[in-house]
Every structure is written in structure tokens, then in C-alpha cells.
C-alpha positions in Angstrom: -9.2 -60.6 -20.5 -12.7 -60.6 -19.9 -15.1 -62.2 -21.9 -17.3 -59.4 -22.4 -15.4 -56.2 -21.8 -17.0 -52.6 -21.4 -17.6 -51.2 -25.2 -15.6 -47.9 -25.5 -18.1 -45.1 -26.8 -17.4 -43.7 -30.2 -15.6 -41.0 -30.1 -17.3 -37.3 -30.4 -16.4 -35.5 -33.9 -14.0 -32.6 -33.4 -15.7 -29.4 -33.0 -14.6 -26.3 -35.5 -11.7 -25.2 -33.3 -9.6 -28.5 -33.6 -6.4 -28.0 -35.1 -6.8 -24.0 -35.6 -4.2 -21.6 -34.4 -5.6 -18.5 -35.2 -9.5 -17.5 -35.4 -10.3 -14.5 -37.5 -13.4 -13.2 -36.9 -15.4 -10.6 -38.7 -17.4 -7.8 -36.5 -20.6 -6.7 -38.2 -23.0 -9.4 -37.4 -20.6 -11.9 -35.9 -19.5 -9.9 -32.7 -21.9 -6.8 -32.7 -24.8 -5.4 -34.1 -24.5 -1.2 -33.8 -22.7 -1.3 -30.2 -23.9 -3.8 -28.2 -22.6 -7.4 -28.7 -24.8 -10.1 -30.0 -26.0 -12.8 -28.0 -23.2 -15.6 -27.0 -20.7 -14.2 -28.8 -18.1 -12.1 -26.4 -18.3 -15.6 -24.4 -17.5 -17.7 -27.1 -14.8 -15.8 -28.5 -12.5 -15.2 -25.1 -13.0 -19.1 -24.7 -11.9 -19.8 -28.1 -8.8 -18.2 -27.2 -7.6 -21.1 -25.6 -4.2 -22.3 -27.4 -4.9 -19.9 -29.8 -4.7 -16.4 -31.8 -7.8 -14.6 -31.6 -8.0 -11.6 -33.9 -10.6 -9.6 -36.0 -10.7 -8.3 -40.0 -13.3 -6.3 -40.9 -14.7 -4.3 -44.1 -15.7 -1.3 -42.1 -13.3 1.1 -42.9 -15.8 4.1 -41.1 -13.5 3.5 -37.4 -9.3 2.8 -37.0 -8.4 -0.2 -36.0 -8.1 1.5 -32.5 -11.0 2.8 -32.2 -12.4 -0.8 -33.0 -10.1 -2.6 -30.3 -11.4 -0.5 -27.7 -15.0 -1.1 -28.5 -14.2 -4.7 -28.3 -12.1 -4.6 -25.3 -15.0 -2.5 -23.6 -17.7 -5.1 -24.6 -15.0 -7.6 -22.6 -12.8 -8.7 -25.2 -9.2 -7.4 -24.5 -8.0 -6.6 -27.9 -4.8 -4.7 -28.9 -5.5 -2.1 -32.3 -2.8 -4.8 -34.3 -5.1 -7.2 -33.6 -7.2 -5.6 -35.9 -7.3 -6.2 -40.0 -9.3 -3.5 -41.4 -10.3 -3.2 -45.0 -8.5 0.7 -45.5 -5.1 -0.9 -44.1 -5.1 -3.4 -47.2 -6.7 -0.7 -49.6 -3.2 0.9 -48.6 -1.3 -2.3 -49.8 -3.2 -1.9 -53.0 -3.0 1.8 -53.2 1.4 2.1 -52.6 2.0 -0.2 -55.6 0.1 2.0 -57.6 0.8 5.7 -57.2 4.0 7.5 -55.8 5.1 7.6 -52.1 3.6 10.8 -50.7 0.9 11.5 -53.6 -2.2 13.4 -52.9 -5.0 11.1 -52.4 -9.0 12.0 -52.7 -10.7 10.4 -49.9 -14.4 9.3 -49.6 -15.1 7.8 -45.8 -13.9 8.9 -42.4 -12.2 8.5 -39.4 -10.7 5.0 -40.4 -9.4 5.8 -44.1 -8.5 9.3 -43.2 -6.2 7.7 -40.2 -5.0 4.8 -42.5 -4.0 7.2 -45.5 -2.2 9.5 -43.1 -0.2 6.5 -42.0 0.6 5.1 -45.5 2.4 8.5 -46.3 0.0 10.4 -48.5 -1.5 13.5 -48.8 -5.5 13.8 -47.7 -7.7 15.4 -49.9 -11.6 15.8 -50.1 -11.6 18.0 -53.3 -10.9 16.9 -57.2 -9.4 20.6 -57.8 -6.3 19.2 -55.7 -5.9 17.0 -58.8 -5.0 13.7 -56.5 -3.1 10.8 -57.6 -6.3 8.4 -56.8 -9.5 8.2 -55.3 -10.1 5.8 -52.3 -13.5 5.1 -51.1 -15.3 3.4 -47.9 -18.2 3.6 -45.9 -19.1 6.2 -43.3 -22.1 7.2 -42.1 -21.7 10.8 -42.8 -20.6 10.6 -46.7 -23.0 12.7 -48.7 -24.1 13.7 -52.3 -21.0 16.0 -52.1 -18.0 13.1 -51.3 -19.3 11.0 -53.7 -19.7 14.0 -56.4 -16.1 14.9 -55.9 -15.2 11.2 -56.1 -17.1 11.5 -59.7 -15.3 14.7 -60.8 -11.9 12.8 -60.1 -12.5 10.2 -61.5 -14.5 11.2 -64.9 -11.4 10.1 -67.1 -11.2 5.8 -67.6 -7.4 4.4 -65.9 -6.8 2.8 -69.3 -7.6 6.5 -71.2 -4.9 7.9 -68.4 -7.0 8.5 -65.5 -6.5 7.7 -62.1 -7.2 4.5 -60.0 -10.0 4.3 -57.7 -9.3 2.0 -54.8 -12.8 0.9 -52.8 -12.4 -0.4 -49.3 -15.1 -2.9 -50.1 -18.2 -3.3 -51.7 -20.9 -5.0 -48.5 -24.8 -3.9 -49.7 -25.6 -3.8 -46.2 -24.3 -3.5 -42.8 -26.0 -4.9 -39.7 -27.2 -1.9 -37.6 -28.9 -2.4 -33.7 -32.0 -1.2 -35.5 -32.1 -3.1 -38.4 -30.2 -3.5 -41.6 -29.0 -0.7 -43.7 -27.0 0.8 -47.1 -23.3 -0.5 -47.1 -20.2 0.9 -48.8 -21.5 -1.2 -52.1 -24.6 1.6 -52.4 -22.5 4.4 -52.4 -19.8 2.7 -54.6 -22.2 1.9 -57.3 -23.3 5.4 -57.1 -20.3 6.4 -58.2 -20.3 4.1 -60.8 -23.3 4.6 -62.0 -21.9 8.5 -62.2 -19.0 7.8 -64.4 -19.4 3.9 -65.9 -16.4 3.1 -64.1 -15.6 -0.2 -61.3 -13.5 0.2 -58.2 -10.9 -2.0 -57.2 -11.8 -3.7 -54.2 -9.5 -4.2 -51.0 -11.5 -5.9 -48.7 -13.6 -8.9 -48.5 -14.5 -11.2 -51.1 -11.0 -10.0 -52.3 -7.7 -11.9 -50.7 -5.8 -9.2 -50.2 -7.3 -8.7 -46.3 -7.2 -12.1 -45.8 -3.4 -12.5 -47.3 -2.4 -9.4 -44.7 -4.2 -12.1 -41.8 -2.4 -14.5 -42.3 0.6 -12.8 -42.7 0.7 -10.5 -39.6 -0.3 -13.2 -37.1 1.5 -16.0 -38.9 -1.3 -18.4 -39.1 -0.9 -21.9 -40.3 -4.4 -23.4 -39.7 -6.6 -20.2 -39.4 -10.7 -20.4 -39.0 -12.5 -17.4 -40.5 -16.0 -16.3 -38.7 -18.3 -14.2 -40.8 -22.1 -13.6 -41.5 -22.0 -13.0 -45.3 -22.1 -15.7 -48.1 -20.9 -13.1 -50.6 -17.8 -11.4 -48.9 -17.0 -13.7 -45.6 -17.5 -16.8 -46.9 -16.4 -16.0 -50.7 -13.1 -14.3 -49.7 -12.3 -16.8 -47.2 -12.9 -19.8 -49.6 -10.8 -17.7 -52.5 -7.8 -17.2 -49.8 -7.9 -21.5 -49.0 -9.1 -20.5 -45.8 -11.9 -23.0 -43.3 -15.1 -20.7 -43.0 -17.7 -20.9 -40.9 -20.9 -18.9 -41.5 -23.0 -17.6 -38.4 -26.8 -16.8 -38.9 -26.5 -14.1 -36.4 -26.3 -11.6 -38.9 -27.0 -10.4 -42.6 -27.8 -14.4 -44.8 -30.1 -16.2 -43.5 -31.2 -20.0 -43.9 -32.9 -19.5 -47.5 -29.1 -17.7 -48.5 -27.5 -20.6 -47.1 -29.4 -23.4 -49.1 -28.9 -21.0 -52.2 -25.2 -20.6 -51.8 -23.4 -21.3 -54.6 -19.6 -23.7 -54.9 -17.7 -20.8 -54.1 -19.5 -19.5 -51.1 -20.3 -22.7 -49.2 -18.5 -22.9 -46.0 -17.1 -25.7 -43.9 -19.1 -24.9 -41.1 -22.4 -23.8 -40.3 -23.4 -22.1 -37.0 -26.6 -20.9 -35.4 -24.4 -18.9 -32.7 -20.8 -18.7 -31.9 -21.5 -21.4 -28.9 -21.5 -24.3 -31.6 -17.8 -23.3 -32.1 -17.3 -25.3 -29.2 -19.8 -27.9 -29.9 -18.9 -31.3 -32.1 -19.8 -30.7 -35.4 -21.7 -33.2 -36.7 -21.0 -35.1 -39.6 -22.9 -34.9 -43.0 -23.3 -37.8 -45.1 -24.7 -37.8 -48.1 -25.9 -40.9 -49.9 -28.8 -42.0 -52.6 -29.7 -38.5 -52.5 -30.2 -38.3 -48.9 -28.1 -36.1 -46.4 -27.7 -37.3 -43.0 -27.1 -34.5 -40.3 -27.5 -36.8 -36.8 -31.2 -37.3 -36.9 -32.2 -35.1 -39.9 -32.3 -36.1 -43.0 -33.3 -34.1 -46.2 -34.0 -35.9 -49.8 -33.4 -35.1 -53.0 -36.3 -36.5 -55.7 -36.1 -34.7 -58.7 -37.2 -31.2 -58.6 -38.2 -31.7 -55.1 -36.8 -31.1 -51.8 -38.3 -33.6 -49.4 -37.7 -33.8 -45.6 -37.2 -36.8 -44.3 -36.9 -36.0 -40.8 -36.5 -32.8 -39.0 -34.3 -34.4 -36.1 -34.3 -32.2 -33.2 -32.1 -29.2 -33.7 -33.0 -26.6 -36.4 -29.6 -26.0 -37.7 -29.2 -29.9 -38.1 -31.9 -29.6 -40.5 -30.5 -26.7 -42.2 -27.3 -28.6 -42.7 -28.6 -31.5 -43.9 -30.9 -29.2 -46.4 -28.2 -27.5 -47.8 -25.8 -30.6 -48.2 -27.9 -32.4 -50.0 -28.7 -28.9 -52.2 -25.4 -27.9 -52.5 -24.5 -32.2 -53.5 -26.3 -31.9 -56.6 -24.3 -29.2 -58.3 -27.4 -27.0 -59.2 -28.8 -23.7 -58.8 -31.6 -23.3 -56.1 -34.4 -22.0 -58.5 -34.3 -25.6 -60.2 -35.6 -27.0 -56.7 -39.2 -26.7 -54.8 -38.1 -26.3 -51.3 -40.7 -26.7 -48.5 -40.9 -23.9 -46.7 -39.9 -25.3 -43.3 -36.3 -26.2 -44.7 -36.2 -22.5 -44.5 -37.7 -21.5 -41.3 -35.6 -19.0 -39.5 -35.3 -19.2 -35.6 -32.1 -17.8 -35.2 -30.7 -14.5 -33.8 -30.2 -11.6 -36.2 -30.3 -8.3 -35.4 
């Protein structure tokens, strides 16, 4: 043996693909913005396929899961419509546990509840003279005053007084649009609810049902959900026991991520989807400080204090918001220097 042998490097952390079997990726924000795909991300994804499931849920319920496959397989990645979870098909799972098989069903959306209703067995309606069985809701871009006044009329007697149940796809404030951001399902929901005092049910994400049908349909055992949204992606996925990572190529932004409370903190954090197949640093936090490679962010009372700014912006964020989110307290008890915040990253 030689007295002074080669030192072995230390080995790289694993990067946010080790061990997962199935990636589920949300669209809006994480894949596309309106119907062009966002920067890095059609790359990413078809090489994250390697040794694994790739597949897609998604709150929209405005397009079938068809119509959704192709737009992916058309921005170059080859999807089939069951690889496809959309917020109507577990809005269905909800709905046949509550009303009879082949009920009339008031429906507020388009294409993609219309389709998935059809499918489930009932009856389409758009009027509350038809007297339906229960009202289901999601977001298209052509419901009016009219949809959601129907949806009021059908629903103007409470469940517990004997009314019927109103089923929402999902309740997203916004949806990332190629020219900006603009009114989600949530708007028009609350609209309704604002009409008759009621809430909605909710199908989709923050709620597990979606991710339940996931993991069910392409068996996974280690799956890794992609999303853009502290509030429903990251939420639902942390509700379901599921890793997360959160991309700022979409709706929150570095100011949401430092703010994020326990239950919407994700395991990862991601400027773009390339960093899925970068190592992923490790965090340390100690005294007070967190560590992320050569950024470091303090803790001193009420203050935020950066140490060093290292040489990657999203190092900085995550070393911001570990040693945030290690204190157990809300952001508004913090001053926070502006640049922790800064936001170079992609949105649309």
C-alpha cells in the first residue's frame, strides 16, 4: 500500500430523481404557460424518464385528458391521455359515492368536465329547471354570469337542509397564461359562494383525492410531485406523504417561498426543471445559520441577515428559507432584506 494514496473525492449529493419511480408533474407553470412550453422543461422531463414513470395531474379541468396528451406529445413529450390525472376524473370519484348511478348532473366548465361526466355515467345538464342530482364546477374560459347563476339557483338550498352536493374541480386563484397571469376556477367558485353562503367540495389539488388516484393508477412506490403552487402543489402533495418539489417558473415566487408555511414547504427547490438533474445541495442549519454550499443566511432576532450570497441565486433562496422556515414562525415577525427576495427566475 502506498504511503500516501490518492484521496477519493466526496461523493456528489443525490440529485431529486434518486430513488423515484414515478414523476408527476403538474402543467400550468411547470410544463407550459398558454401553449408554448416553458424554458428547459420538455428537455428535462423526457430525460427524467429514464428508469422511470413519467406522468402529469393537473387542476385544469377546461381540456380532457386527451386533448392534454396531445398538446404535450406535440410540444415533444409523447404522452398517452392515461397518462393524464385531471382534477374532473377525481371530482367523478367524489361525485359516484354521493348521488345515484346515472343522475342528472348540472355542469359549470367545458370540454374536460362535460367529457369526464359523460364517462362516469351521468346525465349533462346546464339548467337548474332539470332539477340535477348535483352541481359540479371547473374552470373554463367561456363560463359566464349565466353558468355560474344556474349553479346558484341549484344550489340555493344548504346539503344539510336537503339540498344537493356541489363538487368543485379545484379552487387555483390564478392560472398562468402566455400573457400573464389570470382568474382561476377559485374566482368563479367563490362567486358562487358568495351567491348562496355555501363551500364546494374540492377534488383536485390541495385535496388527496388526485394525488391518491396517481398513485394508484401508475402504481408508484417512491413518486416525486413537480408543481409551481405553494398552496395546491406543494400543500396536496405534502397532505398525500408525497416528496415535492416547487419550480419558480410559474405562479409563487421567492418572497412566497420564504413565507411558506409547515405544510407547504417542499423537499426541493428548483429555479428550472434542469436542477432535477443537478445534485441537490445540502442544507445545514446550525446557531441560527443555514448553510446552502457557499450561502449562508442568519437568523438574529427579528432580522434576517445574509451572510453570504454564494454564487447561485437559488442557493441563496434556499438557504433563506431554511433558516426561515427553522424557526417555526410566521414571515411577518422577520425583516427580510430585500435581496433574499430578488427574483431572477423565469415565469411567464
Amino acid at each position: 500500500m502506498a504511503l500516501f494514496g490518492r484521496r477519493s473525492a466526496p461523493a456528489a449529493p443525490p440529485t431529486p430523481l434518486e430513488g423515484v419511480d414515478v414523476v408527476l408533474a403538474d402543467l400550468d407553470g411547470v410544463v407550459y404557460a398558454g401553449p408554448g412550453a416553458l424554458p428547459h422543461a420538455v428537455d428535462s422531463l423526457n430525460r427524467a424518464r429514464g428508469g422511470r414513470s413519467l406522468a402529469y395531474i393537473t387542476n385544469n379541468a377546461a381540456r380532457t385528458d386527451a386533448s392534454v396528451a396531445a398538446h404535450l406529445s406535440q410540444l415533444g413529450l409523447p404522452t398517452a391521455a392515461s397518462d393524464v390525472v385531471t382534477s374532473p376524473q377525481a371530482a367523478m370519484r367524489l361525485l359516484a359515492g354521493r348521488i345515484a348511478e346515472g343522475s342528472t348532473v348540472l355542469v359549470v366548465g367545458g370540454e374536460g368536465l362535460v367529457s369526464e361526466v359523460v364517462k362516469a355515467g351521468f346525465i349533462v345538464t346546464r339548467s337548474a329547471d332539470d332539477a340535477p342530482a348535483a352541481v359540479v364546477q371547473g374552470f373554463a374560459p367561456e363560463v359566464g354570469w349565466t353558468q355560474l347563476a344556474e349553479a346558484a339557483f341549484a344550489l340555493k338550498v344548504p346539503e344539510e337542509e336537503g339540498g344537493i352536493p356541489w363538487i368543485a374541480t379545484n379552487t387555483d386563484w390564478t392560472i398562468p397564461q402566455a400573457r400573464g397571469i389570470a382568474p382561476g376556477n377559485g374566482t368563479l367558485v367563490s362567486a358562487v359562494h358568495t351567491a348562496i353562503g355555501r363551500l364546494a367540495t374540492v377534488a383536485g389539488k390541495p385535496e388527496v383525492p388526485i394525488f391518491e388516484e396517481a398513485v394508484a393508477r401508475f402504481g408508484a412506490r417512491h413518486p416525486l410531485f413537480l408543481g409551481d403552487r405553494l398552496d395546491t402543489d406543494i400543500l396536496g402533495a405534502n397532505r398525500a406523504g408525497i416528496a415535492s418539489a416547487l419550480v419558480l417558473t410559474g405562479i409563487d415566487r421567492p418572497k412566497h417561498v420564504l413565507a411558506a408555511p409547515a405544510g407547504s414547504q417542499p423537499t426541493f427547490i428548483l429555479g428550472d426543471l434542469r436542477e432535477l438533474h443537478e445534485p441537490y445541495p445540502a442544507v445545514s442549519v446550525e446557531d441560527g445559520v443555514a448553510t446552502v454550499r457557499n450561502a449562508a443566511v442568519a437568523i438574529e432576532g427579528a432580522d434576517v441577515r445574509i451572510v453570504a450570497e454564494g454564487d447561485r441565486p437559488i442557493d441563496l433562496l434556499r438557504a433563506g428559507a431554511a433558516a426561515i422556515w427553522s424557526t417555526g414562525r410566521a414571515i411577518f415577525g422577520f425583516r427580510v432584506p430585500e435581496r433574499l427576495y430578488a427574483d431572477p427566475f423565469h415565469r411567464p
